[in-house]
N, C-alpha and C positions, 0 to 999 in steps of 0.2 A: 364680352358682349356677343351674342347669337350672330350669324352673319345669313344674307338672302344670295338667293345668286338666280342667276337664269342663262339658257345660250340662246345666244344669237347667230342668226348663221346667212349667209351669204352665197350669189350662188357660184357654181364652180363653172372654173379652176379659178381658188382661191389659195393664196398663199398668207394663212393667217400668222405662221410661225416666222414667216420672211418679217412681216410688218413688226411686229413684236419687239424682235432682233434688233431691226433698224430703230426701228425707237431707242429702243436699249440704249444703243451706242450715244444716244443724246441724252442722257438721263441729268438731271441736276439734283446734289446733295439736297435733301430735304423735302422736294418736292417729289420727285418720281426715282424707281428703283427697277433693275431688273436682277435676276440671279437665272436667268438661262433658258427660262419654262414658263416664268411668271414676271408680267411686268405689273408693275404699283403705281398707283398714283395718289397722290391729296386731291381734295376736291371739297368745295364749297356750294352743296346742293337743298337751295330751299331753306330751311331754319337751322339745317345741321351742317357739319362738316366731318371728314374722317378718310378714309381711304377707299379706293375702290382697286379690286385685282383684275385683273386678265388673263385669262391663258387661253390657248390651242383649246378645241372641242370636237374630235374627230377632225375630219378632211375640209371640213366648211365652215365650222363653227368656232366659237368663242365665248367661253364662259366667263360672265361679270358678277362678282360677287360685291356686293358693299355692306352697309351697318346698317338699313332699315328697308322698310318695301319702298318708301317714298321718295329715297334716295337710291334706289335701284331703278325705280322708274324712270328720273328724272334722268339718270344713267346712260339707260340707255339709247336714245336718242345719239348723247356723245359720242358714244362707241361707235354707233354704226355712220357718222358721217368720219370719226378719228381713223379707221380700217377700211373705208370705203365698200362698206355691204350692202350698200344697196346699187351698188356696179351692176350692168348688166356687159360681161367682159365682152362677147360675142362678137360686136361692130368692129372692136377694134385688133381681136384678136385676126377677125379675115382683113382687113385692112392692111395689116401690116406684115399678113404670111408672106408676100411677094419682093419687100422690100429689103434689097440688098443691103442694108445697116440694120432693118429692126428685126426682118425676119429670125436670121439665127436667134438674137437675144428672145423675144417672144416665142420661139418652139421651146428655149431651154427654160425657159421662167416663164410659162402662161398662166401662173395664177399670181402674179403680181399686181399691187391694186396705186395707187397715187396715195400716199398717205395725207388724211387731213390733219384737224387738231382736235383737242380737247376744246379748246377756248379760243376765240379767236382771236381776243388783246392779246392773249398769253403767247400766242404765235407771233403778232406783232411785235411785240418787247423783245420776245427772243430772236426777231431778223434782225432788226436792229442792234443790238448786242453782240450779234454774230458778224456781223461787216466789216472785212476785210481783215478778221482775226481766225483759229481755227477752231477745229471743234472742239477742243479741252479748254482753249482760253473762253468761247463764249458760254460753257457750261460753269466756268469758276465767277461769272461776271454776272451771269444768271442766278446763280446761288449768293452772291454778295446784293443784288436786289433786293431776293427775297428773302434775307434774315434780315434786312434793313426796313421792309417797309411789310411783309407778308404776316399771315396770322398763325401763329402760333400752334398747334398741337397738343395734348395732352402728355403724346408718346413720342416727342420732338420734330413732327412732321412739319411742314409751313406749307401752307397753300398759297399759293402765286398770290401776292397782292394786286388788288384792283386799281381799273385806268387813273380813277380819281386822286386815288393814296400816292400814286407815285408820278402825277402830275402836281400836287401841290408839294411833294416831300423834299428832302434834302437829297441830292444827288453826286454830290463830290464823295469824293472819296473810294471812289467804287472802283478807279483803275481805269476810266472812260474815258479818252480825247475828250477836252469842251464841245467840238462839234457834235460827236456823239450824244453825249449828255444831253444837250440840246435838242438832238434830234428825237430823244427815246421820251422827255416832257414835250415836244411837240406834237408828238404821234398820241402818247396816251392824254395831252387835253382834247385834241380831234376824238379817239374814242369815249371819253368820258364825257365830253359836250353832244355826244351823238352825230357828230359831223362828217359820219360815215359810216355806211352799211357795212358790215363785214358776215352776214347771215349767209347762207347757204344758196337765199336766193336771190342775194344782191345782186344787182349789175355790176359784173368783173371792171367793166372799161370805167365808169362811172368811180368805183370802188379804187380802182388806181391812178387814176386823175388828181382823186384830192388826196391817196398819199404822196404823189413826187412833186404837189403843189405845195408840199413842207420842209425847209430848208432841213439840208441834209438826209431825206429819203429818197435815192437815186431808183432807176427803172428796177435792178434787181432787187432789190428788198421790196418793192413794192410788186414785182411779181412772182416773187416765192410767196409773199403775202395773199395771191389770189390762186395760188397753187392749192398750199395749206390752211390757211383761212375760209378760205371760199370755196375750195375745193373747185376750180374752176378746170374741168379735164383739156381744157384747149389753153391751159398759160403756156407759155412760151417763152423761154428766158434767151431767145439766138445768140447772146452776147457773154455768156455764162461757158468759161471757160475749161468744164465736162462736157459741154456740150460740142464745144468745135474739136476738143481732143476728142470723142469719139465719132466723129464728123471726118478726120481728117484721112486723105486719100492713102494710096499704099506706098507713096511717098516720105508719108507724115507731115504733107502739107495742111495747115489748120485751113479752111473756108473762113472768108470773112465774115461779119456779124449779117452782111447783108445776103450774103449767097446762102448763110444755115437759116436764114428768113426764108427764102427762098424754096430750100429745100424742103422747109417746115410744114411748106403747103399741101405736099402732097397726104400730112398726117392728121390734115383737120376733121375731125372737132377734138381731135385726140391727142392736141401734140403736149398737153402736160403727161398723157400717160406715157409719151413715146419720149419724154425727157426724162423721168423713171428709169426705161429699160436703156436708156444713151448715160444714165449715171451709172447705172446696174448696182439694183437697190441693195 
């Protein structure tokens, strides 16, 4: 089948091959794929489904190619909140030249951008999933979802099953604490019932409210949720232990959750993108 593509592009300093990478390393069998240059994904756009690529497009850009014009369109939108292209880096770029923890990181990475998602249930399922396990076990935990409850492929793809499917589904079996379990049909009957904005131009605080108001969604899952969901560039995870290890004096004393609050302040509206360069993406 013919494929469409177009770039998208973003303005500089961007680091579209940085974002890409980092995905990479999150990839789940069947759903999304990287080999070095190109990252893949499934996706359920409109009447069709099939796969969409990405790659680097010069210095700023990013080429999306998918199976029809109408899923290319529907595309792109994802793309440019998933890479964060419509960043204007500027504010934060001078904000943070002066500061003796972001400065260095922001001169040697200043086109780094907060990555958002594809989807935003599908980011939700996957925090959830991910809590308090690592990155390869909630990738194998992610991929046991979605050959459980996801749609199928021609070319054995699965596209992340929706809120609804895996709020009413069967859930054992998967290798998930009951709490867990619990909490991951919690969270997608709240999104499937609509019982919370997760759009781009939701209200963050609003948006995290009613996820830590569901047993077993603690503050961190629920603010990486408005990190990468919402894309909200001021979340703030203080408690989130990359953050107090690159926080910590030349001692190696960690700051408390309350004093990296503290510290936090001086990064506002920006302190998701300055928890970025304190992970070092």
């Amino acid at each position: 089948m013919a494929r469409v593509a177009a770039i998208e592009r973003g303005r500089s300093p961007i680091d579209v091959p940085g974002t890409l990478a980092w995905l990479g390393q999150r990839t789940v069998v069947g759903i999304d794929e990287w080999d070095g240059s190109t990252y893949t994904r499934t996706a359920a756009l409109g009447r069709g489904a099939g796969r969409i690529t990405l790659r680097a497009a010069g210095t700023t850009g990013v080429e999306v190619s998918a199976w029809s014009e109408s899923a290319l369109a529907a595309a792109r939108p994802r793309v440019r909140h998933l890479l964060g292209l419509d960043d204007d880096p500027r504010p934060w770029l001078t904000a943070f030249a002066n500061d003796p923890v972001l400065g260095p990181r922001v001169a040697e990475h200043p086109g780094l951008r907060m990555p958002g998602s594809w989807d935003a249930w599908e980011m939700c399922a996957r925090a959830v999933l991910g809590q308090l396990v690592s990155v390869a076990a909630a990738r194998t935990l992610t991929m046991r979802l979605a050959e459980r409850h996801g749609r199928r492929l021609p070319d054995g793809g699965i596209v992340f099953p929706a809120a609804a499917a895996v709020a009413a589904g069967d859930l054992d079996g998967l290798g998930l604490p009951n709490a867990r379990r619990d909490a991951l049909r919690a969270i997608a009957e709240l999104v499937a019932s609509g019982g919370v904005d997760l759009s781009p131009t939701a209200d963050p605080e609003a948006a995290q409210a009613a996820l830590v108001a569901l047993k077993g969604i603690g503050p961190w899952t629920a603010m990486y949720v408005r990190m990468r969901a919402i894309r909200d560039l001021d979340a703030f995870p203080a408690a989130d232990l990359g953050v107090l290890v690159a926080l910590a004096d030349g001692s190696g004393k960690r700051p408390t959750e309350a004093e990296a609050r503290r510290r936090g302040e001086a990064w506002r509206p920006y302190r998701g993108v300055a928890t970025m360069h304190l992970w070092g993406l």
